[in-house]
mmCIF file of the N, C-alpha and C atoms, coordinates in Angstrom:
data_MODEL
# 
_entry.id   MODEL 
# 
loop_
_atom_site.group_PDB 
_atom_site.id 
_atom_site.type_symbol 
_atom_site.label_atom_id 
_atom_site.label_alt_id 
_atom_site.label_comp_id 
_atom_site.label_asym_id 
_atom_site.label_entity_id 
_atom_site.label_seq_id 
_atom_site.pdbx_PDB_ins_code 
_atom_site.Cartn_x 
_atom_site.Cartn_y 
_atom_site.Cartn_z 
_atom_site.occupancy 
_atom_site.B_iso_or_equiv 
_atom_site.pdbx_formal_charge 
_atom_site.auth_seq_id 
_atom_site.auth_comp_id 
_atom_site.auth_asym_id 
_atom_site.auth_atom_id 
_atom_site.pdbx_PDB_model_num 
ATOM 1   N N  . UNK A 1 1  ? -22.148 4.164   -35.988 1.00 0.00 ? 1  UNK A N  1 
ATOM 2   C CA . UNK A 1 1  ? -22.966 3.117   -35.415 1.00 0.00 ? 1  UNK A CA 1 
ATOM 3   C C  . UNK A 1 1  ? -22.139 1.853   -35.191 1.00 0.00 ? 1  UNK A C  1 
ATOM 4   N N  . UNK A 1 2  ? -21.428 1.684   -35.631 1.00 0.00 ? 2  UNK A N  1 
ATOM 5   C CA . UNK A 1 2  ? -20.279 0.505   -36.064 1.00 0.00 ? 2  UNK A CA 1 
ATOM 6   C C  . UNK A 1 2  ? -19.299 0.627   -34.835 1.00 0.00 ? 2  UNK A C  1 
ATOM 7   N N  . UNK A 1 3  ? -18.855 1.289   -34.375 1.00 0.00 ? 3  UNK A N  1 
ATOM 8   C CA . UNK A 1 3  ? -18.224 2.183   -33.325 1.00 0.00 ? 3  UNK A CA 1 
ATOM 9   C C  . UNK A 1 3  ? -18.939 1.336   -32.003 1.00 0.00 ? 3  UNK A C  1 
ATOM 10  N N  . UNK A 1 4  ? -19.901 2.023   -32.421 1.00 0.00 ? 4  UNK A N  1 
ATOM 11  C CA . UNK A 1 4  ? -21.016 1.848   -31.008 1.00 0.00 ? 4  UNK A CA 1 
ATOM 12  C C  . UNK A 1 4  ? -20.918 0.181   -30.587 1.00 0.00 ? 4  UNK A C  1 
ATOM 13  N N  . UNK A 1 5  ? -21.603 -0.575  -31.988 1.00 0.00 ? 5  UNK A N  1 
ATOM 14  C CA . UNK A 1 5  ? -21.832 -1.821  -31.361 1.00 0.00 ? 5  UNK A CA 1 
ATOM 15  C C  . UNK A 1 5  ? -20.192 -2.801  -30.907 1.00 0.00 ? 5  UNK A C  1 
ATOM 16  N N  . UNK A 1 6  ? -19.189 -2.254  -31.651 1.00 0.00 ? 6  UNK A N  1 
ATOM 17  C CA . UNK A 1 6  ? -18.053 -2.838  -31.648 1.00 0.00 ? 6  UNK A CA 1 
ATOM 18  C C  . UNK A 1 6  ? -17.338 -2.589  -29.698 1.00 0.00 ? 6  UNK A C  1 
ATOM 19  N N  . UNK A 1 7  ? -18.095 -1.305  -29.839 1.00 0.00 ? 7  UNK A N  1 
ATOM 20  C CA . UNK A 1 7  ? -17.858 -1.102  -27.954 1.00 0.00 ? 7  UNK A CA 1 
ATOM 21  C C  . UNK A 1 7  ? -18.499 -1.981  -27.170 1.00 0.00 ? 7  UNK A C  1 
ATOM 22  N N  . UNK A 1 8  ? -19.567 -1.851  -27.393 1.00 0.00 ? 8  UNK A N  1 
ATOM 23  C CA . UNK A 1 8  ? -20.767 -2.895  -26.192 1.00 0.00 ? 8  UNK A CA 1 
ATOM 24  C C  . UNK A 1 8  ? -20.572 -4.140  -26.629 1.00 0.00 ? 8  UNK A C  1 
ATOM 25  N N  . UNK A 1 9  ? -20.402 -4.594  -27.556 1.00 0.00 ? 9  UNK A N  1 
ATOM 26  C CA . UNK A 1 9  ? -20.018 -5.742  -27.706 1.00 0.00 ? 9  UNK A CA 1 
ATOM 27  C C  . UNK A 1 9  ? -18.217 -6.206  -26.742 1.00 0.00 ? 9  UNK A C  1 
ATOM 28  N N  . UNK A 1 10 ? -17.621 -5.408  -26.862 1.00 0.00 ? 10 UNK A N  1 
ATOM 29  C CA . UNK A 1 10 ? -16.203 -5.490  -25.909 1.00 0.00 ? 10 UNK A CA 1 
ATOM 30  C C  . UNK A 1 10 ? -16.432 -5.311  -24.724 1.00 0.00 ? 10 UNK A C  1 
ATOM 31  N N  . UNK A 1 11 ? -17.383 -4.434  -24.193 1.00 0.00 ? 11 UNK A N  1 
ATOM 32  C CA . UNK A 1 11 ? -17.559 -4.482  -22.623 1.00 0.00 ? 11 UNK A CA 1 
ATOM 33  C C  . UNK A 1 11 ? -18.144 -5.349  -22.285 1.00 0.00 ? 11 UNK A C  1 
ATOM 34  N N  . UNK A 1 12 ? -19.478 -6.246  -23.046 1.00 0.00 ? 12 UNK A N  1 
ATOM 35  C CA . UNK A 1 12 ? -20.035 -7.089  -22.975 1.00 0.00 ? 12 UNK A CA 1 
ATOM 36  C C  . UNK A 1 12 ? -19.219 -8.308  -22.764 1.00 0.00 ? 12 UNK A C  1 
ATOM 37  N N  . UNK A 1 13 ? -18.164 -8.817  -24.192 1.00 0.00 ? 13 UNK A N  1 
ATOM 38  C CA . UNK A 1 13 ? -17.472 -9.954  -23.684 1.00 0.00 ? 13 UNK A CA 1 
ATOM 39  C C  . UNK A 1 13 ? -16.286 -9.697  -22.287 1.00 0.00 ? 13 UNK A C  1 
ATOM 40  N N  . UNK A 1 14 ? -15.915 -8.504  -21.971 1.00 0.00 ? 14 UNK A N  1 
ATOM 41  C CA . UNK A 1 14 ? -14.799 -8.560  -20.845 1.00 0.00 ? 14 UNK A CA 1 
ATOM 42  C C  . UNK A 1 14 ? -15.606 -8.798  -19.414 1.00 0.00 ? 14 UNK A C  1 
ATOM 43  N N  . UNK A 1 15 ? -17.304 -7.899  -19.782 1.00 0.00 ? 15 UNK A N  1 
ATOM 44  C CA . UNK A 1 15 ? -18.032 -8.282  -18.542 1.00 0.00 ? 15 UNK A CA 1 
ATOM 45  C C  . UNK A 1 15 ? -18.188 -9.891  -18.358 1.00 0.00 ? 15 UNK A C  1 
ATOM 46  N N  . UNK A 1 16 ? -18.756 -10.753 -19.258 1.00 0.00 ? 16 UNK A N  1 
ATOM 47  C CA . UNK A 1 16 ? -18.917 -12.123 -19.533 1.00 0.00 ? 16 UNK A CA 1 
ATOM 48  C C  . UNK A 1 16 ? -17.549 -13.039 -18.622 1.00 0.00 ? 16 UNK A C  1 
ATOM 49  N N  . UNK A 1 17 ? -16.142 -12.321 -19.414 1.00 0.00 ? 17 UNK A N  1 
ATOM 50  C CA . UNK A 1 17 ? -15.044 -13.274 -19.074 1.00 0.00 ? 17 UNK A CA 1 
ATOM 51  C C  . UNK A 1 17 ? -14.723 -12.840 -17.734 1.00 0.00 ? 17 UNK A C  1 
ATOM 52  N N  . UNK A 1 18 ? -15.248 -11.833 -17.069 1.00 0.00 ? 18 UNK A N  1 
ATOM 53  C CA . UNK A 1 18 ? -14.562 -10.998 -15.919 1.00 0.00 ? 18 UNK A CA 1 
ATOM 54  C C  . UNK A 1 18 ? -15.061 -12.203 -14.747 1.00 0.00 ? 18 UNK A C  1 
ATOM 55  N N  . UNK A 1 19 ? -16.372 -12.974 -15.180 1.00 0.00 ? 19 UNK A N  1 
ATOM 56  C CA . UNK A 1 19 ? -17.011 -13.530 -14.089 1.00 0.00 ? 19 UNK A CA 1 
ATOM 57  C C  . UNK A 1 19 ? -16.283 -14.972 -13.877 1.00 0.00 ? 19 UNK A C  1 
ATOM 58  N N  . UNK A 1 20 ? -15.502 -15.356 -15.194 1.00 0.00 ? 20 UNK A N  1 
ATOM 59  C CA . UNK A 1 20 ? -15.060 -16.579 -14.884 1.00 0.00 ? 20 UNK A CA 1 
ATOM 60  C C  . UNK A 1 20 ? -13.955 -16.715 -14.154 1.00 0.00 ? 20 UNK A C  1 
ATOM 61  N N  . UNK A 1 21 ? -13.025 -15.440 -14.024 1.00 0.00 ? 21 UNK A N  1 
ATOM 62  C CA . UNK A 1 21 ? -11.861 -15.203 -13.579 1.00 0.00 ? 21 UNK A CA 1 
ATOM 63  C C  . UNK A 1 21 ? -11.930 -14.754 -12.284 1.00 0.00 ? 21 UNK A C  1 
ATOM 64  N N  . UNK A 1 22 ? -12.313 -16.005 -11.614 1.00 0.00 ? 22 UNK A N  1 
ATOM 65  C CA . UNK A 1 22 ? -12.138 -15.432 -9.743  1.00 0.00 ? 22 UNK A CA 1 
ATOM 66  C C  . UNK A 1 22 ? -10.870 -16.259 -9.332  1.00 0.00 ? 22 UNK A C  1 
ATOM 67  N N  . UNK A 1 23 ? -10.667 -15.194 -8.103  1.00 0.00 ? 23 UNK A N  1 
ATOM 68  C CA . UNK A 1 23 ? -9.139  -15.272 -7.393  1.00 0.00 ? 23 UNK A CA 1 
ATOM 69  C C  . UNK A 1 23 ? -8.858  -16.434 -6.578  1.00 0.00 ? 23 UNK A C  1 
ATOM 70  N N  . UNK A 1 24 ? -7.723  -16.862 -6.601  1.00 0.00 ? 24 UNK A N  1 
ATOM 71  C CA . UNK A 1 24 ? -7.530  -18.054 -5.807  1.00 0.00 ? 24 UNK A CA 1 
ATOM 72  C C  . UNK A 1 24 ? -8.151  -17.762 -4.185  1.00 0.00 ? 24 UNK A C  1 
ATOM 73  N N  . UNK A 1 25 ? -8.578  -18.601 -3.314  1.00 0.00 ? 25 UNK A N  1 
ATOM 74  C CA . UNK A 1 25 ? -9.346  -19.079 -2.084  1.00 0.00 ? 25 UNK A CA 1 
ATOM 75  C C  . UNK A 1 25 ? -7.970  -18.525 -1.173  1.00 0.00 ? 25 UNK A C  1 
ATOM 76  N N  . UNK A 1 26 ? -8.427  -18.410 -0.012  1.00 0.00 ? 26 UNK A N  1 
ATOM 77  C CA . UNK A 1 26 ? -7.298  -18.258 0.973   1.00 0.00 ? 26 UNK A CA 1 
ATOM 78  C C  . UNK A 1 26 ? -6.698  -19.256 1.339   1.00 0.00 ? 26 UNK A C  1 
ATOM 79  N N  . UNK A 1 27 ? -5.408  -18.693 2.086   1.00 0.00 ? 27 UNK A N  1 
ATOM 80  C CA . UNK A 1 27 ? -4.316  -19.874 1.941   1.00 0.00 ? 27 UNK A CA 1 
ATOM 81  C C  . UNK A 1 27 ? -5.393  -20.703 3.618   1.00 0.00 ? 27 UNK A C  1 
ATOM 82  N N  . UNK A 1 28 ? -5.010  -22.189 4.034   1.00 0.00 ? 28 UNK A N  1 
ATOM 83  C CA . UNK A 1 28 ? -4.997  -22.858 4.983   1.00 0.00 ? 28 UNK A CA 1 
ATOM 84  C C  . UNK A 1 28 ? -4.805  -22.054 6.092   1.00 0.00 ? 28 UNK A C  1 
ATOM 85  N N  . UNK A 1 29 ? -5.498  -21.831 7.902   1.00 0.00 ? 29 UNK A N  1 
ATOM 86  C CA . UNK A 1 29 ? -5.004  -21.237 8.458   1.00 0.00 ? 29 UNK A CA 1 
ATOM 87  C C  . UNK A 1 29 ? -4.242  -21.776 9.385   1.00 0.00 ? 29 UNK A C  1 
ATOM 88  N N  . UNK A 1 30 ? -2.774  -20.592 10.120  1.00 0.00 ? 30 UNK A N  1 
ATOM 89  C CA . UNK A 1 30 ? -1.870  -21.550 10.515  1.00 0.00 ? 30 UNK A CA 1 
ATOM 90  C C  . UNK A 1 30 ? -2.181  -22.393 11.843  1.00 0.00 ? 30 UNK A C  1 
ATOM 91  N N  . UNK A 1 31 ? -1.331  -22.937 12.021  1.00 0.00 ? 31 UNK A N  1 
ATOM 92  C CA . UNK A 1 31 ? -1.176  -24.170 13.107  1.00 0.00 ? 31 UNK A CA 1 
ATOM 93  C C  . UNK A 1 31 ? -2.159  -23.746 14.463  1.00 0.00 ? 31 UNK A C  1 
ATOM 94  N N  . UNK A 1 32 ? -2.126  -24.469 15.366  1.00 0.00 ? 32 UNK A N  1 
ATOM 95  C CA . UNK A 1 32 ? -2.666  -23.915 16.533  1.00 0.00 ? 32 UNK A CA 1 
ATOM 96  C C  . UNK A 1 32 ? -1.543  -23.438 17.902  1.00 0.00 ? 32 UNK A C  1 
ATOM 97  N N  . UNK A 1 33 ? -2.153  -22.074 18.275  1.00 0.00 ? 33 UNK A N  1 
ATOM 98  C CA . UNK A 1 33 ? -1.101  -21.104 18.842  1.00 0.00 ? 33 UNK A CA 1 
ATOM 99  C C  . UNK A 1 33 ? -0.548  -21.825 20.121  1.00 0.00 ? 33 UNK A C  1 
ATOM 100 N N  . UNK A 1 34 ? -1.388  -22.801 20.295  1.00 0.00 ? 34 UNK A N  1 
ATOM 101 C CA . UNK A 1 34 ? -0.762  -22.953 21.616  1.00 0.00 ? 34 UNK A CA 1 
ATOM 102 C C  . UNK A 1 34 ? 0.372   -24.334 21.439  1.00 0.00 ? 34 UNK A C  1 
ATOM 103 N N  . UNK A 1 35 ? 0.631   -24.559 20.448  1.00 0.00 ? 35 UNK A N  1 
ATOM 104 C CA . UNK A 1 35 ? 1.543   -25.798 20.066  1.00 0.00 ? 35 UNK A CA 1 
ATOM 105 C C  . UNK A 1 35 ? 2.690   -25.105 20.228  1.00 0.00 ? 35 UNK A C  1 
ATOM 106 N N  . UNK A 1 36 ? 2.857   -23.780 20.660  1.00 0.00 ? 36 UNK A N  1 
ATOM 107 C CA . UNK A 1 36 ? 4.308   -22.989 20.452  1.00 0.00 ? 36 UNK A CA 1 
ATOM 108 C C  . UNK A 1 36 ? 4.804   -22.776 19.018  1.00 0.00 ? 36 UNK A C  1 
ATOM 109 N N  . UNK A 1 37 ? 3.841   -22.663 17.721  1.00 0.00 ? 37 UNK A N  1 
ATOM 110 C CA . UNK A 1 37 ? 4.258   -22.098 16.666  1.00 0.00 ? 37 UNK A CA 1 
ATOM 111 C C  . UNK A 1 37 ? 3.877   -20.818 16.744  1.00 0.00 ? 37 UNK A C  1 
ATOM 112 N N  . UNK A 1 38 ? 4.107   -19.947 15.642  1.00 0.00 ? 38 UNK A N  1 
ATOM 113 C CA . UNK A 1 38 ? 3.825   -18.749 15.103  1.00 0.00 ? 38 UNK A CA 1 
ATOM 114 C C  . UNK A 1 38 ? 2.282   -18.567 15.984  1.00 0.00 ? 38 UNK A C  1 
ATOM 115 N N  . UNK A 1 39 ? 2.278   -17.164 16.546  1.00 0.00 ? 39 UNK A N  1 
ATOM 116 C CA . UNK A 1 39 ? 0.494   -17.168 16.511  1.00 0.00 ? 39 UNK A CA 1 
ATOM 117 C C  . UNK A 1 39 ? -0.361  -16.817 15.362  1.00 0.00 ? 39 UNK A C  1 
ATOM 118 N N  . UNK A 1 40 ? -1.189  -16.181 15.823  1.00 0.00 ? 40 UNK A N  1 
ATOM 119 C CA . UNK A 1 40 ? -2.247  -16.537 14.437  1.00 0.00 ? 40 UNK A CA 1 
ATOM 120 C C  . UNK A 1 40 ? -2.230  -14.743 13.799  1.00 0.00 ? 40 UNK A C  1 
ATOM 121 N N  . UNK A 1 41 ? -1.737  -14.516 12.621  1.00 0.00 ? 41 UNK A N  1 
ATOM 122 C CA . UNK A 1 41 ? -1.077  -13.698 12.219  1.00 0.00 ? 41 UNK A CA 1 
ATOM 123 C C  . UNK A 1 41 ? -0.243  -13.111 11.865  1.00 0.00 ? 41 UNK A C  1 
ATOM 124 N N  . UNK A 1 42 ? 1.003   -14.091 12.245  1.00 0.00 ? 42 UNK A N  1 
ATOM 125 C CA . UNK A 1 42 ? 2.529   -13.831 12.081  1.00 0.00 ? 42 UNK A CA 1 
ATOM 126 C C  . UNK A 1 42 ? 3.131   -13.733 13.383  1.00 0.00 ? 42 UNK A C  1 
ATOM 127 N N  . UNK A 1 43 ? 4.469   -14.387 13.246  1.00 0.00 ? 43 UNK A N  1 
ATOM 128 C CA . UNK A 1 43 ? 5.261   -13.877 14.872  1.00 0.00 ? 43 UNK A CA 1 
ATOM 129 C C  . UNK A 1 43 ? 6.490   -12.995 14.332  1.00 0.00 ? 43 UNK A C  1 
ATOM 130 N N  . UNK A 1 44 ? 6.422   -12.010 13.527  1.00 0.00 ? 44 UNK A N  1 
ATOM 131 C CA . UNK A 1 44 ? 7.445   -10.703 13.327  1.00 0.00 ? 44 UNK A CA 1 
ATOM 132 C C  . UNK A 1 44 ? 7.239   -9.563  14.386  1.00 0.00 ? 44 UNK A C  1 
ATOM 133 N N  . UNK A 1 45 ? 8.085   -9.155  15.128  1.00 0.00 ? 45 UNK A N  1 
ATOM 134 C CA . UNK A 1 45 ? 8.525   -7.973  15.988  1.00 0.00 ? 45 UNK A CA 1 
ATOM 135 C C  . UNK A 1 45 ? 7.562   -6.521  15.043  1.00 0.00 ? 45 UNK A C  1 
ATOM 136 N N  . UNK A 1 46 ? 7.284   -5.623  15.778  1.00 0.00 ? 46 UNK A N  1 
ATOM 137 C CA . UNK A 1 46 ? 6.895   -4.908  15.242  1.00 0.00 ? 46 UNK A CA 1 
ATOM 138 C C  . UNK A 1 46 ? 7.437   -3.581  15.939  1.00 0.00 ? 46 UNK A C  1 
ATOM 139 N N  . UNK A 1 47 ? 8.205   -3.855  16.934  1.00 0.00 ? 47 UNK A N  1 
ATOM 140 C CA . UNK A 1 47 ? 8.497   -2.780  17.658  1.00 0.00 ? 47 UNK A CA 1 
ATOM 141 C C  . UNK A 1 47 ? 9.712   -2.250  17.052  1.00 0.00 ? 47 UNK A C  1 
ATOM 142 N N  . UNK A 1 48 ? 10.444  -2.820  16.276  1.00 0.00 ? 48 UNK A N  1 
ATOM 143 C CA . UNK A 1 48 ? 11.593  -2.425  15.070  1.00 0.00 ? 48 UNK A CA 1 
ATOM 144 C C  . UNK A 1 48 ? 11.415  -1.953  14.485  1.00 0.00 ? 48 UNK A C  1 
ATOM 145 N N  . UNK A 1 49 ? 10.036  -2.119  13.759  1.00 0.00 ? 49 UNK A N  1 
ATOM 146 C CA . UNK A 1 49 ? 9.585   -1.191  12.536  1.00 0.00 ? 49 UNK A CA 1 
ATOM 147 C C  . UNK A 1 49 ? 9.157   -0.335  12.847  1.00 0.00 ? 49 UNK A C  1 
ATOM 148 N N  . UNK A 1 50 ? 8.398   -0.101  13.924  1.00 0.00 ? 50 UNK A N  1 
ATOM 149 C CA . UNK A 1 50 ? 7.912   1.101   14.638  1.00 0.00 ? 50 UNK A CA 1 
ATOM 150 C C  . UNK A 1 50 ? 8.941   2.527   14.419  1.00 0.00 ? 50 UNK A C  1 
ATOM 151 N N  . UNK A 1 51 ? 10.161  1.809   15.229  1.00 0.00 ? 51 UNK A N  1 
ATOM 152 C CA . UNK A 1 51 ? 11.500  3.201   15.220  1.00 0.00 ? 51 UNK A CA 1 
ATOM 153 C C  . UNK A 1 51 ? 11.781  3.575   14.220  1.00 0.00 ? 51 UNK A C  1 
ATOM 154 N N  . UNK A 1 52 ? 11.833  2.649   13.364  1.00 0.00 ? 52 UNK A N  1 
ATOM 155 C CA . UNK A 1 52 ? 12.447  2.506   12.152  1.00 0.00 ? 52 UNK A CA 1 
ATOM 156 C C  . UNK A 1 52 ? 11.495  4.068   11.385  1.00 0.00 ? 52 UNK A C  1 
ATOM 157 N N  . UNK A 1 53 ? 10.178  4.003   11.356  1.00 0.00 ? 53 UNK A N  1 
ATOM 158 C CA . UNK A 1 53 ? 9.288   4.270   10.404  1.00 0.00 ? 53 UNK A CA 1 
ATOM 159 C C  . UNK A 1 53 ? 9.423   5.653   11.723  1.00 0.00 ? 53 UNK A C  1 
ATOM 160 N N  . UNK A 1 54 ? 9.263   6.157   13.157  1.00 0.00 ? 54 UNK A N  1 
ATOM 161 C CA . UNK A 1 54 ? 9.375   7.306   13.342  1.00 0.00 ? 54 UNK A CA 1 
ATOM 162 C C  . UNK A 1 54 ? 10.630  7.653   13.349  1.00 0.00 ? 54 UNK A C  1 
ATOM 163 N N  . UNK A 1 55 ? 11.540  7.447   13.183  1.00 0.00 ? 55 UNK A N  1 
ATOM 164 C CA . UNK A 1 55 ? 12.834  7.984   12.774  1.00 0.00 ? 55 UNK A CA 1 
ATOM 165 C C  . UNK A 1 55 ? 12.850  8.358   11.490  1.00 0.00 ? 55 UNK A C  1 
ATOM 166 N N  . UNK A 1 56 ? 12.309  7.850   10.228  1.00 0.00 ? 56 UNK A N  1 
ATOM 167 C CA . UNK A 1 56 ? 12.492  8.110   9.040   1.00 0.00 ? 56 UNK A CA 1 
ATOM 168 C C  . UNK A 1 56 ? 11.348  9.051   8.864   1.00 0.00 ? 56 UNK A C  1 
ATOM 169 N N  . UNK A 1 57 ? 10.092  9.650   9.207   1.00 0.00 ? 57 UNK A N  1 
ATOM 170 C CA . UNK A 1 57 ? 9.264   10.612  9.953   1.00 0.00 ? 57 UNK A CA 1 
ATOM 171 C C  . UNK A 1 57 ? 9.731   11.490  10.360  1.00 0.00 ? 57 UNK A C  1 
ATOM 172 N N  . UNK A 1 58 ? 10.646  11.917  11.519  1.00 0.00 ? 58 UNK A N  1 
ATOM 173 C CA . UNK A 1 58 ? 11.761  12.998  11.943  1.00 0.00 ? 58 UNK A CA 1 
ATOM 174 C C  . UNK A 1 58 ? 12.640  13.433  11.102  1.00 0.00 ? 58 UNK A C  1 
ATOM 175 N N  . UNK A 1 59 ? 13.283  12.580  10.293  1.00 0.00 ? 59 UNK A N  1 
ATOM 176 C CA . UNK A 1 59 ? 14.241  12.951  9.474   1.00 0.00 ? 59 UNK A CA 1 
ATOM 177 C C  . UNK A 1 59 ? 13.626  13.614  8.179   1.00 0.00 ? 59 UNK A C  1 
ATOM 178 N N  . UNK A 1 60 ? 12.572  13.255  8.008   1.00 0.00 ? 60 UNK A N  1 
ATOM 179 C CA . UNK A 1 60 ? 12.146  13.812  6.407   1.00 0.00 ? 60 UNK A CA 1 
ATOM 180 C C  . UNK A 1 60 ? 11.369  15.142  7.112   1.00 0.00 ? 60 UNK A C  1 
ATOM 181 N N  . UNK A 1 61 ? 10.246  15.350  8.812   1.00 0.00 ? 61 UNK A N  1 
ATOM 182 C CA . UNK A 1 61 ? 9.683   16.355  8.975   1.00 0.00 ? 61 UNK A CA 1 
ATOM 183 C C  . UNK A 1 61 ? 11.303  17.419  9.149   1.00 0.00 ? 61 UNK A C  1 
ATOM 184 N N  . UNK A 1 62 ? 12.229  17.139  9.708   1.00 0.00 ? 62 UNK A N  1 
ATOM 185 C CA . UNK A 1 62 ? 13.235  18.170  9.722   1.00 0.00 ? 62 UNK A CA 1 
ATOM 186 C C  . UNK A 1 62 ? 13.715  18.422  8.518   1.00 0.00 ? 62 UNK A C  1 
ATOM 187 N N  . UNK A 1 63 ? 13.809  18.063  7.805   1.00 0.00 ? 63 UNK A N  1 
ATOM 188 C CA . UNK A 1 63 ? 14.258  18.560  6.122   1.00 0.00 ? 63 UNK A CA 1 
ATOM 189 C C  . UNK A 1 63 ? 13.257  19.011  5.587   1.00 0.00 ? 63 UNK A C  1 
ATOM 190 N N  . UNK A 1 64 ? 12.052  19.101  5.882   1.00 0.00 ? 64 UNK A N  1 
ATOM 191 C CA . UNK A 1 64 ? 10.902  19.897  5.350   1.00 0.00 ? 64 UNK A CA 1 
ATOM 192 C C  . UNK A 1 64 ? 10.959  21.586  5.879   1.00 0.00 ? 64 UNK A C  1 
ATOM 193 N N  . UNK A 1 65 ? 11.555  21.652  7.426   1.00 0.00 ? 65 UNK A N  1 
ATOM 194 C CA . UNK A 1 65 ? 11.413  22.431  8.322   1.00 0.00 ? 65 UNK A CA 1 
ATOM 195 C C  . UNK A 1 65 ? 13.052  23.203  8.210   1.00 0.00 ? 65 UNK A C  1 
ATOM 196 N N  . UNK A 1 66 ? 14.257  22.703  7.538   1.00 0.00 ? 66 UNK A N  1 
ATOM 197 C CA . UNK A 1 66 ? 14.945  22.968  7.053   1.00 0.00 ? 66 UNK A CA 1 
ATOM 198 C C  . UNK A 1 66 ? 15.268  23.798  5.525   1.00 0.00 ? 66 UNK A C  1 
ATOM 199 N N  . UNK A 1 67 ? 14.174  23.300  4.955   1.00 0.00 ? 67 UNK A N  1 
ATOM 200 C CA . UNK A 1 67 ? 14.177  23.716  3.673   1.00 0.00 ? 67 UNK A CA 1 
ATOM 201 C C  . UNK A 1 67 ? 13.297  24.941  3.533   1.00 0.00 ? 67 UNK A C  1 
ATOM 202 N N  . UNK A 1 68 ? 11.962  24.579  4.631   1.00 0.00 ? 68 UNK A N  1 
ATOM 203 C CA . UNK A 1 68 ? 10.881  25.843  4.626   1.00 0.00 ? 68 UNK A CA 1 
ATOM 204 C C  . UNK A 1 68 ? 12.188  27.653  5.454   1.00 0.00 ? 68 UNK A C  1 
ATOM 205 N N  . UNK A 1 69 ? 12.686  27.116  6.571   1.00 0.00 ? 69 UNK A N  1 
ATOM 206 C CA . UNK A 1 69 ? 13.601  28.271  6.980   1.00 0.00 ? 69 UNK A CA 1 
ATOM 207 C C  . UNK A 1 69 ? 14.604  28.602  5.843   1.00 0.00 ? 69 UNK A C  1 
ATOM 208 N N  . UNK A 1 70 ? 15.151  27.610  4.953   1.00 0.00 ? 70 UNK A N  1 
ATOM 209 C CA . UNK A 1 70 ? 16.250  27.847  4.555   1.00 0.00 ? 70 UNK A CA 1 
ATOM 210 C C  . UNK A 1 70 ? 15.371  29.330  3.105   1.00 0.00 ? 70 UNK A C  1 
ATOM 211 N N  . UNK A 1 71 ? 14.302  28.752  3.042   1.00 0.00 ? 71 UNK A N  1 
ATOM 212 C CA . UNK A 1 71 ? 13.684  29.916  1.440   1.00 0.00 ? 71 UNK A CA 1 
ATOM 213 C C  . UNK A 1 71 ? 13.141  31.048  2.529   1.00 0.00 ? 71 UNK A C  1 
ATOM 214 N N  . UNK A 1 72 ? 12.675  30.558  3.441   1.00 0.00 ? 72 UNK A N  1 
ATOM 215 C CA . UNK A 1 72 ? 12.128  32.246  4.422   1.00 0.00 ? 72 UNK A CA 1 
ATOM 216 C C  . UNK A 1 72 ? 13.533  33.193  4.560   1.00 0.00 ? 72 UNK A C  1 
ATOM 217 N N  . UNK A 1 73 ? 15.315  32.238  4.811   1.00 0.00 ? 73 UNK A N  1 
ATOM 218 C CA . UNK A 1 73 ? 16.065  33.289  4.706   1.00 0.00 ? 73 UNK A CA 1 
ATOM 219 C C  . UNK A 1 73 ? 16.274  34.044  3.559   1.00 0.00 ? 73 UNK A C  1 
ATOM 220 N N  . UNK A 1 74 ? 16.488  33.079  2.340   1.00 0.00 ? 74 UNK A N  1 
ATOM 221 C CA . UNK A 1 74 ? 16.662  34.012  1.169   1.00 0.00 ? 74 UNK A CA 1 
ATOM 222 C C  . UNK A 1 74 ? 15.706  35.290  1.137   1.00 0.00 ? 74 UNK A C  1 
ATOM 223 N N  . UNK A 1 75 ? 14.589  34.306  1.275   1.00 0.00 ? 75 UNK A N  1 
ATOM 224 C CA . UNK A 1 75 ? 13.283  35.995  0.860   1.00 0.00 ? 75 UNK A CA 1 
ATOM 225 C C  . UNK A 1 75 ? 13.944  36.922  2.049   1.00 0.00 ? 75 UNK A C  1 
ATOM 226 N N  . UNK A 1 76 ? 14.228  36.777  2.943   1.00 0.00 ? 76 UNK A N  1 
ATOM 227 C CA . UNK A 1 76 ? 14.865  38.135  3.688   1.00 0.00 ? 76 UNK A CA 1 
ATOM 228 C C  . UNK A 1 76 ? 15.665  38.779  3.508   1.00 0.00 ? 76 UNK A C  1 
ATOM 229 N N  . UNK A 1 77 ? 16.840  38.367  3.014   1.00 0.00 ? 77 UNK A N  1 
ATOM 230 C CA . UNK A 1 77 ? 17.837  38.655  2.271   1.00 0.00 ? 77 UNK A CA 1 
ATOM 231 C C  . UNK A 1 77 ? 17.305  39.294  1.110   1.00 0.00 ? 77 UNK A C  1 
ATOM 232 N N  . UNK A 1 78 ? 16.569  38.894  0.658   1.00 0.00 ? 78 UNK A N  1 
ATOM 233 C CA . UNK A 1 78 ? 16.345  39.630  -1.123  1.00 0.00 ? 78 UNK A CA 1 
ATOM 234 C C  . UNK A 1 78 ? 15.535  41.208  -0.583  1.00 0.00 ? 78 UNK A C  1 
# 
């Protein structure tokens, strides 16, 4: 029984403290787009990461497709 109340009593105070602990507010939003800063969202390229991320996609689907032929030869061999 001791067990018991020593639990609900702990979920009870973490529920209690859980409410006081809210997250900081969002940051300020940025400048206005047409002043020639950043637009609204970031001004990073994305067409870099693009290649980047299907090239590293090709390279890992061909080593999958490498590795699947390479055990289909053994089993033939055996």
């Amino acid at each position: 029984m001791k067990k018991i109340i020593a639990k609900l009593s702990l979920i009870t105070i973490l529920t209690i403290a859980s409410t006081a602990l809210l997250a900081q507010g969002p940051p300020d939003p940025p400048g206005d787009p047409s002043t020639g800063d950043d637009p609204i969202g970031g001004g990073a390229p994305i067409g870099s990461g693009i290649a980047i991320l299907l090239g590293l996609g090709a390279a890992y689907g061909g080593r999958k497709v490498y590795h699947y032929w390479k055990s289909q030869k053994e089993e033939l061999e055996e």
